[in-house]
C-alpha positions in Angstrom: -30.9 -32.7 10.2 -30.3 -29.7 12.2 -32.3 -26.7 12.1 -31.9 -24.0 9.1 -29.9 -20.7 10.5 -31.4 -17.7 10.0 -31.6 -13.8 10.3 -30.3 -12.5 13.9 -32.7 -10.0 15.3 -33.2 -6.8 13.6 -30.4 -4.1 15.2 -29.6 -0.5 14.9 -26.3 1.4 14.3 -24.8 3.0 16.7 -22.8 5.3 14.8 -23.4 6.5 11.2 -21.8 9.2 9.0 -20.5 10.7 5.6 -16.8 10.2 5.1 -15.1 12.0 2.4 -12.9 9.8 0.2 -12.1 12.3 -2.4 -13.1 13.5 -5.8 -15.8 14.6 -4.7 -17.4 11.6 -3.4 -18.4 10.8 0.0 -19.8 7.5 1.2 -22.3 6.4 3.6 -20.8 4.6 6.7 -22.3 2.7 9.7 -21.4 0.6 12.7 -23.5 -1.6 14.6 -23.7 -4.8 16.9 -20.5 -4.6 19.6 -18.0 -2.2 19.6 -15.3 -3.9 20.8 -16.4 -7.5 18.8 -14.5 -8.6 15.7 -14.3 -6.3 12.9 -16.2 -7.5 9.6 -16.9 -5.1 6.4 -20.0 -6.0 4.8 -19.3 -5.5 0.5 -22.7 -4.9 -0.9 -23.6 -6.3 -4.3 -24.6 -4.6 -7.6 -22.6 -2.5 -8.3 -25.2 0.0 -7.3 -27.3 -1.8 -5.0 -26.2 -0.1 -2.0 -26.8 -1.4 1.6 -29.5 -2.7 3.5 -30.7 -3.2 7.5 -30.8 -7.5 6.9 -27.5 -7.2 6.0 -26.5 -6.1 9.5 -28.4 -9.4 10.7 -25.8 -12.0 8.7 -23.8 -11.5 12.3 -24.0 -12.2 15.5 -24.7 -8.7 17.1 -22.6 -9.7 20.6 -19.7 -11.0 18.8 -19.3 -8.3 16.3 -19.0 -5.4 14.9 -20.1 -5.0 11.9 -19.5 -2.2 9.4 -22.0 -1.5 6.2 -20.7 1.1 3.8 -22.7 2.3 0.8 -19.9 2.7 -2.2 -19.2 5.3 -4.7 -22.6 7.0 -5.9 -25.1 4.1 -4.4 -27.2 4.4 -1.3 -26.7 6.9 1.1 -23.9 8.2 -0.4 -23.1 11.5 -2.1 -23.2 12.5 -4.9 -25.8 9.6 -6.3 -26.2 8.2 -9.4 -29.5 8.8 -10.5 -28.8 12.8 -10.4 -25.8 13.1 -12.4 -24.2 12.0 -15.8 -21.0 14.0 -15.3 -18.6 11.9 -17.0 -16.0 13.9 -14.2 -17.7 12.3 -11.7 -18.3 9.0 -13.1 -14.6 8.7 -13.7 -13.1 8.6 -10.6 -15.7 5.2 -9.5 -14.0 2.3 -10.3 -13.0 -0.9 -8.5 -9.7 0.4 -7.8 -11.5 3.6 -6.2 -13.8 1.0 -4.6 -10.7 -0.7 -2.7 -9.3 2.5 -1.5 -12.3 3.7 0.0 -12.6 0.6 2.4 -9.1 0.8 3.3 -9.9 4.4 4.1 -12.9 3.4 5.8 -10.7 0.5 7.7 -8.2 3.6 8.9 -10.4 5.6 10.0 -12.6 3.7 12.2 -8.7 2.5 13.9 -9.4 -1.2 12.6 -6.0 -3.5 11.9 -7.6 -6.3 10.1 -10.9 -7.2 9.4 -13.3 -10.1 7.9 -14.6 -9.0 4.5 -17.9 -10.6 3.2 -19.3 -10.3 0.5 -21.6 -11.5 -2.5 -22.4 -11.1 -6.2 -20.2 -8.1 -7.0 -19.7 -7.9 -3.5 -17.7 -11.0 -4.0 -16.2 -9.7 -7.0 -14.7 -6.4 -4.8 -14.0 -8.5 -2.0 -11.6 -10.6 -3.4 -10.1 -7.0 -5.4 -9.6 -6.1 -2.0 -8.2 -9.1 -0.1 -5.2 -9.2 -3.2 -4.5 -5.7 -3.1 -4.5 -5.9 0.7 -4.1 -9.4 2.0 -2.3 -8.5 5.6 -5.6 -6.5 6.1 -7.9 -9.2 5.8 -8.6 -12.0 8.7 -11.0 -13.9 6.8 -13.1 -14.1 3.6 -16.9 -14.9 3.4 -17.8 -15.2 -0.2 -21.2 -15.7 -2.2 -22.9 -15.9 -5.6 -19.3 -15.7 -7.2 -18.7 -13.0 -9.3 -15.0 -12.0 -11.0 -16.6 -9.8 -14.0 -14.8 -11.8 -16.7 -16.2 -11.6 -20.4 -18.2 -14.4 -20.0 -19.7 -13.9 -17.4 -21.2 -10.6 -18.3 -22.1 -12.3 -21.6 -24.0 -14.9 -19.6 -26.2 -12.4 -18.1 -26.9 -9.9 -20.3 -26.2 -10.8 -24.1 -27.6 -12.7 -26.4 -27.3 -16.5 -26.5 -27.2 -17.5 -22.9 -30.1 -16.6 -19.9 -32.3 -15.9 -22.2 -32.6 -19.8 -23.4 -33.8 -19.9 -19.5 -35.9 -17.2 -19.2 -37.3 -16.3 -22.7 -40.5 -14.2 -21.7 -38.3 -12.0 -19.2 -35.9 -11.2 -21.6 -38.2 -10.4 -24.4 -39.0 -7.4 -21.5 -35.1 -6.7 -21.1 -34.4 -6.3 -24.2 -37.7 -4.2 -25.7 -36.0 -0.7 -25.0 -33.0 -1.7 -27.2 -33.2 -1.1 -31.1 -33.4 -4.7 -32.9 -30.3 -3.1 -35.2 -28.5 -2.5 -31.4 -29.3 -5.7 -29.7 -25.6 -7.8 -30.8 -24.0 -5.7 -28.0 -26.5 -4.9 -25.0 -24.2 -3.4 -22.5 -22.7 -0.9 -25.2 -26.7 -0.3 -26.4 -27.8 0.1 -22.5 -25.3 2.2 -21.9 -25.9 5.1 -24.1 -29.7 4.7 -23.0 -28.9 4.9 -19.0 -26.4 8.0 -19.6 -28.7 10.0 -22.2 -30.0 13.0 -19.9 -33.7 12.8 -21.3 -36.2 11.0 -18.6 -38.2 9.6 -21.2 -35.1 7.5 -22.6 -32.7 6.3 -19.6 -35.9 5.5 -17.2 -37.4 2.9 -19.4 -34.0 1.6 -19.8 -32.8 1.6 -16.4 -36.1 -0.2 -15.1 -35.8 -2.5 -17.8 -32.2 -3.7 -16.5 -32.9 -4.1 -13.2 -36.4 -5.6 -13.4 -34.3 -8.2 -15.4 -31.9 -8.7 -12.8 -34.5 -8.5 -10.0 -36.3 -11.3 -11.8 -33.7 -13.7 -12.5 -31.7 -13.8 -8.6 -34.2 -16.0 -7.2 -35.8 -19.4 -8.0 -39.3 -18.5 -7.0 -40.4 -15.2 -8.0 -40.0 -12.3 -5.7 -42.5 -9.7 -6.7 -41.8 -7.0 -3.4 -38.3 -7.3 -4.9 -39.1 -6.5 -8.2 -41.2 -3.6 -7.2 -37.9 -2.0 -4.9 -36.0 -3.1 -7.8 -37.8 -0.7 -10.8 -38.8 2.3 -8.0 -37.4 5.5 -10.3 -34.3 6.8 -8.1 -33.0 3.2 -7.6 -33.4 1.5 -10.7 -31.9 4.6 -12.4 -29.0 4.2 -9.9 -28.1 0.6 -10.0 -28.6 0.1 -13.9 -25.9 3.0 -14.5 -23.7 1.9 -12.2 -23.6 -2.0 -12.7 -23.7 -1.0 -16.8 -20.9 1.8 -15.9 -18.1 -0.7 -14.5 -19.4 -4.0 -16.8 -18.9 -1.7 -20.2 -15.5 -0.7 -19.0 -14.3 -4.1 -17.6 -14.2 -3.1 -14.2 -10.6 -1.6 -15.0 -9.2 -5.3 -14.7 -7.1 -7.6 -16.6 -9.2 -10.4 -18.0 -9.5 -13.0 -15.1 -7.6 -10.8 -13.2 -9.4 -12.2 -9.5 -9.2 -15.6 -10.4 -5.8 -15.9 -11.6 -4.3 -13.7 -8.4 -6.3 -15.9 -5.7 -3.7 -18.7 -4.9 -2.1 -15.3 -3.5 -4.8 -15.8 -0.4 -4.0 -19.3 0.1 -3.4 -18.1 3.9 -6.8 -16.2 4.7 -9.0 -18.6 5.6 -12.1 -18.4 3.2 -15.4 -19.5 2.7 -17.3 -19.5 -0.3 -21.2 -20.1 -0.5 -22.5 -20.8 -4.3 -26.3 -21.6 -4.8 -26.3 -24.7 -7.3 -29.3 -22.9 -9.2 -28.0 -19.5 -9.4 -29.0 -18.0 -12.6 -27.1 -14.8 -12.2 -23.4 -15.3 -11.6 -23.5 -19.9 -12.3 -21.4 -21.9 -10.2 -18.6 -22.5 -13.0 -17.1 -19.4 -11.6 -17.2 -20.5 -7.9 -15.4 -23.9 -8.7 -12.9 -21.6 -10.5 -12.2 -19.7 -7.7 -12.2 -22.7 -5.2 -9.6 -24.8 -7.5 -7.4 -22.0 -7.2 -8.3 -22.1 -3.1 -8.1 -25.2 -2.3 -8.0 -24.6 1.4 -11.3 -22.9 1.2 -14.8 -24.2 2.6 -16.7 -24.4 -0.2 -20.5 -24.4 -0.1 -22.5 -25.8 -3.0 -26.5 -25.5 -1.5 -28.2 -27.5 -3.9 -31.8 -25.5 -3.7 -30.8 -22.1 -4.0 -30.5 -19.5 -6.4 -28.5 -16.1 -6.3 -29.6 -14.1 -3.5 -28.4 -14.3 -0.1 -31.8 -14.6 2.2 -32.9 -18.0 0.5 -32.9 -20.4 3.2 -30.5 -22.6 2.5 -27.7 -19.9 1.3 -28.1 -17.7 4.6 -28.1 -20.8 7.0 -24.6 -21.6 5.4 -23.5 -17.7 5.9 -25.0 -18.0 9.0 -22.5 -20.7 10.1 -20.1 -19.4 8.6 -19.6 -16.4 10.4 -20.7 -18.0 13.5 -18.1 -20.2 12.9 -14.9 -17.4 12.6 -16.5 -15.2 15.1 -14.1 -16.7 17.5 -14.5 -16.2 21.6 
């Protein structure tokens, strides 16, 4: 058996800045690895979780270039979400605002086409992306499937489902809800996360993402938890994943799932961890039935998040794999 792929070597940007997409929003950009390599956008997950440096380290740094963007109101990018419940502001961040702003990221860094990758939600916008502008996209790299249908929110955060799995850990997700509240807990969470009084939407905004910190790996990651409930992100990532779940993510029910035989001719990979308790693999053989020219990765040990071993060793392939040269 050969040897387990892992991280690159930790690399710097060479170019970062604010670009202004509108509305009032601008969002964090940055370039690294080799500026004349192959183009790849990296899709953060969440929504809300904004970027990080490993993310840069999925690619070989020689072969290309490699493009993070924090989206609407997460991250680096301006204006953020734990500072403002303007429902102005919050109205122009949607999926569809999402897509724009890469294809106005794409035209202004000169790129024709690029690879998009990404997981979790990241998946999720990638492939809202690749069918609104399939010419655009050279290849897809795609993990912890995510299409934000019904049930699949359900899964995760209502009554019924996960918390069969994880009992204890949702008995802590669900204490800042009212017992009266708790037959609908995104509806419930999200009058918590958007009330303007600390003392209310903290609680509740640590509450969801300690849950979701909690349930991404098999083996408990406690540095993640403690990044995951820190005030200013918490705050930010619960109101923005609860912001575009409550509303649907302004898509037709199985909108990305239905429309992906349209991408028959991108060549895709998808990566699924067989034990993924956030986004289950049902939805990744969805997607892969309906692509059946895809790559399709099932790694057997692995849960949702992308560093577990086996999960990056196949993303690590993978893009060594399209890197071409």
């Amino acid at each position: 058996m050969s040897e387990l792929r892992t991280f690159y070597p930790e690399i710097e940007p060479y170019e970062s800045f604010h670009l202004a997409v509108g509305d009032g929003h601008e969002v964090y950009v940055e370039q690294s690895g080799n500026p004349e390599g192959k183009p790849v956008v990296f899709v953060h997950g969440g929504p809300g979780s904004g970027t990080s440096p490993k993310q840069r380290r999925v690619f070989d740094p020689a072969r290309y270039r490699i493009i993070l963007f924090d989206q609407r109101m997460a991250g680096r990018s301006r204006p953020h979400a734990s500072t403002t419940v303007d429902p102005r502001v919050w109205a122009t961040n949607t999926t569809w605002d999402l897509v724009a702003d890469m294809e106005r990221i794409r035209e202004h860094l000169g790129i024709e086409r690029w690879q998009v990758f990404g997981g979790s939600w990241g998946s999720c916008l990638g492939l809202a992306y690749a069918q609104a502008h399939p010419d655009r996209v050279t290849e897809l790299v795609l993990r912890g499937i995510f299409t934000l249908r019904a049930r699949e929110l359900a899964w995760m955060y209502e009554r019924g489902h996960l918390e069969h799995v994880y009992p204890d850990l949702w008995a802590e997700y669900v204490a800042p809800v009212a017992p009266e509240r708790r037959g609908d807990m995104q509806t419930a969470y999200h009058e918590l996360l958007f009330d303007p009084d600390p003392a209310v939407h903290l609680p509740a905004a640590k509450a969801w993402s300690g849950w979701e910190s909690r349930v991404i790996t098999v083996l408990p990651d406690e540095e993640g938890y403690r990044k995951a409930v820190e005030d200013a992100q918490a705050l930010s990532f619960a109101r923005i994943e609860n912001h575009f779940f409550v509303h649907g993510g302004w898509m037709r029910e199985g909108q990305l799932i239905d429309g992906a035989p349209a991408l028959a001719d991108i060549p895709t990979v998808i990566v699924q961890g067989r034990l993924d308790m956030c986004t289950p693999a049902r939805t990744a053989f969805d997607l892969a039935e309906r692509l059946p020219g895809a790559r399709f990765v099932v790694v057997p040990d692995a849960g949702h998040a992308f560093s577990e071993p086996g999960t990056l060793d196949a993303l690590v392939r993978a893009t060594d794999e399209l890197a071409g040269g």
